[in-house]
VOTORMI-771899 format. One record per residue: chain; residue in three letters; y, x negated, z of N, C-alpha, C, O, CB in turn; residue number from 1. Coordinates in steps of 0.1 Angstrom, whole numbers. Each point is the difference from the previous one (the first is absolute). Glycine has a CB too. Layout:
<zanus>
- A, ALA, Y, X, Z, Y, X, Z, Y, X, Z, Y, X, Z, Y, X, Z, NUM
...
</zanus>
This chain:
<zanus>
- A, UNK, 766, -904, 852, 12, 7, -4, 10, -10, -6, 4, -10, 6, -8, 27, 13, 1
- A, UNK, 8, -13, -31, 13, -9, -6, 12, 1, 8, 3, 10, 6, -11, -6, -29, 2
- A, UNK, 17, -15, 22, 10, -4, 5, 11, 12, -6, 9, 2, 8, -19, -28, -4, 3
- A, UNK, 10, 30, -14, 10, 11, -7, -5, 17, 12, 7, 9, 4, -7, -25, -39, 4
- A, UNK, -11, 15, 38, -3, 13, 5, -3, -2, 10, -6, 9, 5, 0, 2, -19, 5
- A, UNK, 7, -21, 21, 8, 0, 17, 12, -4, 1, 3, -1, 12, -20, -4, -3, 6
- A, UNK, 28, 2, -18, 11, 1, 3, 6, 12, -2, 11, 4, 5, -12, -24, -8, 7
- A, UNK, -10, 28, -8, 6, 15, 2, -1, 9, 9, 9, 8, 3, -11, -9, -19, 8
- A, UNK, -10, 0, 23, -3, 7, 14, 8, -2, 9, 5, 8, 8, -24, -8, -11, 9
- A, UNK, 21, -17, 1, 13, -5, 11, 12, 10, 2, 2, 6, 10, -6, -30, -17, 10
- A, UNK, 12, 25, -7, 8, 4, 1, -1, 16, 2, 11, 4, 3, -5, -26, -13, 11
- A, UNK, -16, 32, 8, 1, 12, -2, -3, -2, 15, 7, 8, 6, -12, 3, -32, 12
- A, UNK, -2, -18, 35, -3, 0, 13, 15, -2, 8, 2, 8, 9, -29, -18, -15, 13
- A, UNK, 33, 3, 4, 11, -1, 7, 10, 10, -7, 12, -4, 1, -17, -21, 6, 14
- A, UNK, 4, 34, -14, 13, 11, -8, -5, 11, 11, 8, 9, 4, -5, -15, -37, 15
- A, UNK, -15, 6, 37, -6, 9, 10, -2, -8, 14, -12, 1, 4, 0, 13, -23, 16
- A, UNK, 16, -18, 23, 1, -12, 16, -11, 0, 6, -2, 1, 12, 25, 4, -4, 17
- A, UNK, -34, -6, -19, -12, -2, 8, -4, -16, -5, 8, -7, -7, -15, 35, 8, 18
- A, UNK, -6, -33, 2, -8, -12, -7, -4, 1, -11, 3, 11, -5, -10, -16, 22, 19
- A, UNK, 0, -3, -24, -7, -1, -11, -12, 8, 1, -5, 8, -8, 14, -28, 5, 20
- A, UNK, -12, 17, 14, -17, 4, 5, 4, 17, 3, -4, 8, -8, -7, -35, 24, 21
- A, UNK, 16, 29, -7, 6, 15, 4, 0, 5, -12, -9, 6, -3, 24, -9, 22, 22
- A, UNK, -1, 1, -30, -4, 3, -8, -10, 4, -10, 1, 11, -5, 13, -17, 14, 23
- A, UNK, -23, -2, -12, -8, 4, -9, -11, 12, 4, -6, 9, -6, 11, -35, -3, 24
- A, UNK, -4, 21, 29, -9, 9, 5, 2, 15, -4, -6, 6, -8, 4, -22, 27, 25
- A, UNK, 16, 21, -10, 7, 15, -5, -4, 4, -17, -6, 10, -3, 30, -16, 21, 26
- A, UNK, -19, -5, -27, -3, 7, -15, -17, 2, -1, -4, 11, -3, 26, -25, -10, 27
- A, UNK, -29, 5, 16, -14, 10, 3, -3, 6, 5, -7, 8, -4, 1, -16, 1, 28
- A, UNK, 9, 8, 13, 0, 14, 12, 6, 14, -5, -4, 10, 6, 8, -27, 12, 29
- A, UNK, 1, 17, -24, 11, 11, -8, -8, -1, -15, 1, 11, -6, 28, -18, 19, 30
- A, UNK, -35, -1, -19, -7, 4, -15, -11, 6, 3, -5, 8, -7, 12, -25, -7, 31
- A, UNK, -12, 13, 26, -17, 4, 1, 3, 11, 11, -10, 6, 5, -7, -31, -9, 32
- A, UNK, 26, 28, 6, 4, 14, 9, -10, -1, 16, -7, 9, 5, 12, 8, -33, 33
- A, UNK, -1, -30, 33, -7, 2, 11, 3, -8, 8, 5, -11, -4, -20, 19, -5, 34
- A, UNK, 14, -5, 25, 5, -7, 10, -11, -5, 11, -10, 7, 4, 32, 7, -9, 35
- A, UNK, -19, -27, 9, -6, -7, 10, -2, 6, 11, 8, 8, 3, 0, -23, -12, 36
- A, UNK, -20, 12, 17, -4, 6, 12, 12, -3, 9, 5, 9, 6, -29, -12, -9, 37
- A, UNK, 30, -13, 3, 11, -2, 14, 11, 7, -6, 9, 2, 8, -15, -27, 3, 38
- A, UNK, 9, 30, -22, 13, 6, -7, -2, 16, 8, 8, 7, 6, -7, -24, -35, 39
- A, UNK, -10, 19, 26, -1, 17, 3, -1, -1, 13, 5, 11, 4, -17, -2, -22, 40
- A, UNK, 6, -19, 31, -2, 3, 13, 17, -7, 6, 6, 0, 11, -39, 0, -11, 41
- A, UNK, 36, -5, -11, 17, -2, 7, 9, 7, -1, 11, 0, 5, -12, -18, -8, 42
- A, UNK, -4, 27, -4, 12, 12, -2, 12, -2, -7, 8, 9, -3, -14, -2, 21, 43
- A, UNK, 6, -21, -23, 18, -3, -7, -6, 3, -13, -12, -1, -3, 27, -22, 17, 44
- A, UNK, -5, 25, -23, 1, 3, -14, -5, -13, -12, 5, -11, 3, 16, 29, 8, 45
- A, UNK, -23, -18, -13, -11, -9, -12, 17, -4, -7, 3, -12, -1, -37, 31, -6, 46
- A, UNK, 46, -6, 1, 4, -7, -10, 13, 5, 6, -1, 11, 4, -17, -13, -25, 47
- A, UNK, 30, -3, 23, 14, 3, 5, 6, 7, -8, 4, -7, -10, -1, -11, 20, 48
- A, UNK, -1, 31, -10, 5, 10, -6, 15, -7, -8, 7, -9, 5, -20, 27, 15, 49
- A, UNK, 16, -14, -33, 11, -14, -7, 12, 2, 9, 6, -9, 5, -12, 9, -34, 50
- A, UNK, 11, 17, 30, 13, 5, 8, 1, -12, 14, 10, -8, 2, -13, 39, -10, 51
- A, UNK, -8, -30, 15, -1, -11, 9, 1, -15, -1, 4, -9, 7, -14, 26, -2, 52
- A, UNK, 5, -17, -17, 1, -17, -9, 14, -3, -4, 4, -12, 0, -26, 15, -14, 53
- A, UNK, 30, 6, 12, 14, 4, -5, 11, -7, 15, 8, -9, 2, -18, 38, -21, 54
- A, UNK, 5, -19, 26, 10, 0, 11, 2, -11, 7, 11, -4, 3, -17, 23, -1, 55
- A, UNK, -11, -27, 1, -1, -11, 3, 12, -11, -2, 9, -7, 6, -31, 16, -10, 56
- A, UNK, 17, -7, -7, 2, -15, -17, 20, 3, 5, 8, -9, 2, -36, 17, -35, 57
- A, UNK, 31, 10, 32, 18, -2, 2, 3, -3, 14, 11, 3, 3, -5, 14, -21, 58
- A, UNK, -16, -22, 30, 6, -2, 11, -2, -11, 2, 4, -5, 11, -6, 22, -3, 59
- A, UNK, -5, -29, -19, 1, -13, 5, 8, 0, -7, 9, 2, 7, -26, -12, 0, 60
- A, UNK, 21, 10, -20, 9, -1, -8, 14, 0, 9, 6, -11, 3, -22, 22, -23, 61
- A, UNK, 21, -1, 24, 7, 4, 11, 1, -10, 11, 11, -5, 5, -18, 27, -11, 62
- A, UNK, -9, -27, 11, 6, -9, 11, 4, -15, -5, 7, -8, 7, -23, 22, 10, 63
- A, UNK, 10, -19, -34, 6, -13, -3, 14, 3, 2, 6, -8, 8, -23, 1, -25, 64
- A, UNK, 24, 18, 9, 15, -1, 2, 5, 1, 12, 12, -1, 0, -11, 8, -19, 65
- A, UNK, -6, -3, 30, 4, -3, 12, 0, -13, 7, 9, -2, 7, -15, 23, -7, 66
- A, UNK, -6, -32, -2, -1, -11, 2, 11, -8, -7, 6, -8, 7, -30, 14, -3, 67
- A, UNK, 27, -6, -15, 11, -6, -8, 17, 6, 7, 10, -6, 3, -30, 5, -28, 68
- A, UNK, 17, 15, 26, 15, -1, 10, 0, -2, 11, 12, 3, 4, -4, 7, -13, 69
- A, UNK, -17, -16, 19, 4, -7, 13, 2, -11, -6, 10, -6, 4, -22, 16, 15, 70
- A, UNK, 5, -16, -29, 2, -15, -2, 18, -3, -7, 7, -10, 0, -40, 6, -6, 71
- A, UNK, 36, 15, 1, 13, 1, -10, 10, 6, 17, 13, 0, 1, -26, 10, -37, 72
- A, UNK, 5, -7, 45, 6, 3, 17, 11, 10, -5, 12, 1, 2, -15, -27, 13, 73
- A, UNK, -7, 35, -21, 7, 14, -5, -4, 12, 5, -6, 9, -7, 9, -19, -13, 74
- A, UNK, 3, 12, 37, -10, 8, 9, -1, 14, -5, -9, 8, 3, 14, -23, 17, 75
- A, UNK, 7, 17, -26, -1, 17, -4, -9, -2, -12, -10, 7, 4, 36, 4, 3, 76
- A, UNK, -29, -13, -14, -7, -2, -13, -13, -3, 6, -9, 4, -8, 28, -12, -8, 77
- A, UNK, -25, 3, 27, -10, -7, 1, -7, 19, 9, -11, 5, -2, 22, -42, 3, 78
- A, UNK, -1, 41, 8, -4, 12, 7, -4, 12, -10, -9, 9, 0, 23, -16, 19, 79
- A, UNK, -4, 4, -28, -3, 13, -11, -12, -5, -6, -7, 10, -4, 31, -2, -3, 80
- A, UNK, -27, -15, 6, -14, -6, -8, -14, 3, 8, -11, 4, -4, 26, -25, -6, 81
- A, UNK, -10, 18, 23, -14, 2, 6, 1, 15, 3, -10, 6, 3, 5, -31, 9, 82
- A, UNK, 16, 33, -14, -1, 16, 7, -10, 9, -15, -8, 10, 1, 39, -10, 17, 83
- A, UNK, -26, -9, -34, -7, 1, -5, -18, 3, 2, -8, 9, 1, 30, -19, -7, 84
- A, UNK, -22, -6, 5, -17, -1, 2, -5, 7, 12, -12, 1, 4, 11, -23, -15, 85
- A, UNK, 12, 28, 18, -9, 5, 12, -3, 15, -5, -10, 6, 5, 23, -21, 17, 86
- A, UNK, -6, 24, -34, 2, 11, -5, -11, 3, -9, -2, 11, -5, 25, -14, 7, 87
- A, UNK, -32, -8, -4, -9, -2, -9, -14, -2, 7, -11, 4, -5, 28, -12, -11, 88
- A, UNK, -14, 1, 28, -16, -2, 6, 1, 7, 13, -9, -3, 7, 2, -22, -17, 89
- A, UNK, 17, 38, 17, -2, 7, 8, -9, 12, -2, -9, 4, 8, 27, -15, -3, 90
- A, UNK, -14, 18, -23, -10, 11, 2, -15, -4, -4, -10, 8, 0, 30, 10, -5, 91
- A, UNK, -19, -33, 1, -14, -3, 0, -12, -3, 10, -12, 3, -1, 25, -9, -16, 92
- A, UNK, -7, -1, 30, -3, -1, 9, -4, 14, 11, -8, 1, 9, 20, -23, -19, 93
- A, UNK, -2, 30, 6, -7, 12, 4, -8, 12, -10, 0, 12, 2, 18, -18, 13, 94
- A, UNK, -23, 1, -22, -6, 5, -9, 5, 14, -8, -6, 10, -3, -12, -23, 16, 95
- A, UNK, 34, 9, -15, 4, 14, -10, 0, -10, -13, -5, -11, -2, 25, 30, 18, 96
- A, UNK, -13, -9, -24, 3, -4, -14, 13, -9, 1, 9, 1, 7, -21, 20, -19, 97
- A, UNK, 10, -28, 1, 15, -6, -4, 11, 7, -4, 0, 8, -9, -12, -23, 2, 98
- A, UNK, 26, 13, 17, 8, 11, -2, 8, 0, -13, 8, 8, -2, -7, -8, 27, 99
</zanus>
């Protein structure tokens, strides 16, 4: 594999918070329309729905700026931040939709 087309996977792998390897797995898994025996007997989802990719991505986001206002010891800013990210990974954790 050339060094230009693993640094692209790199990066499309980390734009999606998975590995290199993960990655490339899911895109064949998804071209050849087919799933692994331990994929199917684990029951988890092969590909993270994007809305869920979304929510994620705005609750760390959410929690950097909460980390930066304890450090700036900006406690109201730091609570509002995490009540945020908590707004984003509660209905995920219980398996609703993103509100």
């Amino acid at each position: 594999m050339s060094g230009e087309l693993s640094a692209a996977i790199g990066r499309a792998a980390r734009r999606d918070g998975l590995t290199g390897g993960a990655w490339v797995r899911r895109l064949l898994l998804e071209r050849l329309d087919l799933q692994s025996a331990d994929d199917a007997r684990s029951g988890r989802p092969v590909r993270i729905p994007e809305a869920h990719q979304a929510a994620v991505a705005a609750a760390l986001r959410e929690l950097a700026e909460a980390g930066s206002a304890v450090r700036a010891r900006d406690e109201a800013e730091a609570a509002h931040r995490l009540q945020a990210a908590r707004t984003h990974l509660i209905p995920l954790a219980l398996g609703q939709a993103e509100p």
